[in-house]
Structure formats: C-alpha cells, structure tokens
C-alpha positions in Angstrom: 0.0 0.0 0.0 2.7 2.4 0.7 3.6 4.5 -2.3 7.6 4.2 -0.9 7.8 1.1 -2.0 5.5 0.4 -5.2 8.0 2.5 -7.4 10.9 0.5 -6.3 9.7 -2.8 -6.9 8.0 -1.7 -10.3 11.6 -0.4 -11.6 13.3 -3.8 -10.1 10.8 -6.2 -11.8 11.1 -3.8 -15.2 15.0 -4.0 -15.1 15.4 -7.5 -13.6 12.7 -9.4 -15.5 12.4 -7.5 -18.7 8.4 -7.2 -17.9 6.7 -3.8 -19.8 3.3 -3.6 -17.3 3.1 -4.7 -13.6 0.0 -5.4 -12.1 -0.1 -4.6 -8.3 -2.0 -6.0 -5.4 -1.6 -3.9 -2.5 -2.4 -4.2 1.3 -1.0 -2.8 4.4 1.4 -5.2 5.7 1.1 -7.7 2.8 4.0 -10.9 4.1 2.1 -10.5 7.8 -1.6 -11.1 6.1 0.0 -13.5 3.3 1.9 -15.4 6.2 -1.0 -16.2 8.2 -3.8 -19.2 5.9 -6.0 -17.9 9.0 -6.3 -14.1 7.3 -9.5 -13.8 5.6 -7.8 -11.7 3.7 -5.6 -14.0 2.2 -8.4 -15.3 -0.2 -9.6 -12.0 -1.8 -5.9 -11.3 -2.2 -5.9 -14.6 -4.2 -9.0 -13.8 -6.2 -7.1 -10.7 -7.3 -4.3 -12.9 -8.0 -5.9 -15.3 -10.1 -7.3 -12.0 -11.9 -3.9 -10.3 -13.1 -3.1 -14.5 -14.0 -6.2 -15.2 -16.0 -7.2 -12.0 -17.6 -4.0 -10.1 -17.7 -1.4 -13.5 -18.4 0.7 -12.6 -15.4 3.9 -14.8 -15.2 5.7 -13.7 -12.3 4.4 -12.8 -8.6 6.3 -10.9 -6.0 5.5 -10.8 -2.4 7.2 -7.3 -0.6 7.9 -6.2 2.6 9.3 -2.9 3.5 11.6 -0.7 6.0 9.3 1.6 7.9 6.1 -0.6 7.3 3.0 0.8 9.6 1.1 -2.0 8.8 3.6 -4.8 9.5 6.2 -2.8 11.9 8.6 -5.6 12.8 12.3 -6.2 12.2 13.6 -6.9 8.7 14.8 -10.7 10.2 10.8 -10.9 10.9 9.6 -9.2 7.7 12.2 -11.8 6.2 10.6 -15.1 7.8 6.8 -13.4 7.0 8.0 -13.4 3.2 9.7 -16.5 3.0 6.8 -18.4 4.4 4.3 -16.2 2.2 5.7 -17.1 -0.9 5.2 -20.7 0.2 1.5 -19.7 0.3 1.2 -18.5 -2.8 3.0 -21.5 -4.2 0.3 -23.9 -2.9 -2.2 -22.3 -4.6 -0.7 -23.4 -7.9 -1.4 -20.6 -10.2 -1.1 -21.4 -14.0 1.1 -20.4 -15.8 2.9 -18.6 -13.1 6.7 -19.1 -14.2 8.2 -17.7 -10.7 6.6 -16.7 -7.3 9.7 -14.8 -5.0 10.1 -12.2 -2.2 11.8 -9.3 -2.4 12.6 -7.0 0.6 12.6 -2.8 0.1 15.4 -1.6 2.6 15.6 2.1 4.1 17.4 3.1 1.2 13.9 2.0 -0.9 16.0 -0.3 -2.9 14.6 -3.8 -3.8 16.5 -6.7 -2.9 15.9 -10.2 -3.5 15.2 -12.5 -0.8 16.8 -16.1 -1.2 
C-alpha cells in the first residue's frame, strides 16, 4: 500500500525481469496477512491474484515487505521469515502459468533486494 515502496519494486521487476506492465496487489502489511492461511484476507488477495493470472497473463508474482512498514512494523529478520513463508502460500495455490513466485525486501534506502 505504501507509495515508498510500489516505485521500487516496479523499476526492479522492469529492469530485472524485462516485464513492460506490472499489475499490483496492495495491502498494508502484505508478508504479515499472506503469512498467516488464518487471514480472511488471504483469499480475496488470491482472487485478485488469479485476476492479473487469467485475464492479464501474469507470469511472475512478487510478495514485498518494507523498511518503515505501519502495517507490519517488525524487524527486517521478521519481515524476512513473513515473506519466505508467504511465498510458500502462494506456491500452494498453484497458479497457472505462473513461471516464478519470489520475495523481495525494500530496505531504508527504498531499494529492492531479493530475498533467497
């Protein structure tokens, strides 16, 4: 949700991934909700998902967490652990044809870094 970060992440997906458009699904806090099946949330953030897959032939999915976030405000090691197990999430829910589902980290300097 926070504008910090969406411009990052757009220019490191553009550069990284040769993509043109980037569809974005934004939330406050986005590995805390995407981290927890529990969050009711977690399905209308897949039915948005499964939008930008089927109607807009999205390829590539990137879960985010941020320095600074409001909606999430934990350490980066715990923003780190939220994302890791999020993108396990979204794996499971076996989206075709996504190509690659990764996390990505934006650090105080808003600067997108790939999480391994």
């Amino acid at each position: 949700m926070d504008g910090r970060v969406q411009l990052p992440i757009i220019e490191w997906m553009k550069k990284n991934y040769e993509l043109d458009y980037i569809d974005m699904i934004t939330e406050p806090g986005p590995d805390k909700i995407m981290s927890n099946i529990e969050d009711k949330r977690v399905e209308l953030i897949k039915s948005k998902a499964e939008i930008s897959v089927n109607a807009h032939d999205s390829k590539f999915i990137v879960i985010a967490g941020h320095h600074d976030c409001a909606g999430n405000p934990l350490s980066k090691e715990m923003h780190i652990e939220q994302i890791k197990k999020a993108v396990g999430v979204i794996k499971s829910w076996k989206l075709q044809p996504v190509d690659k589902i990764i996390g990505v980290w934006v650090n105080e300097n808003w600067q997108a870094e790939l999480i391994p």
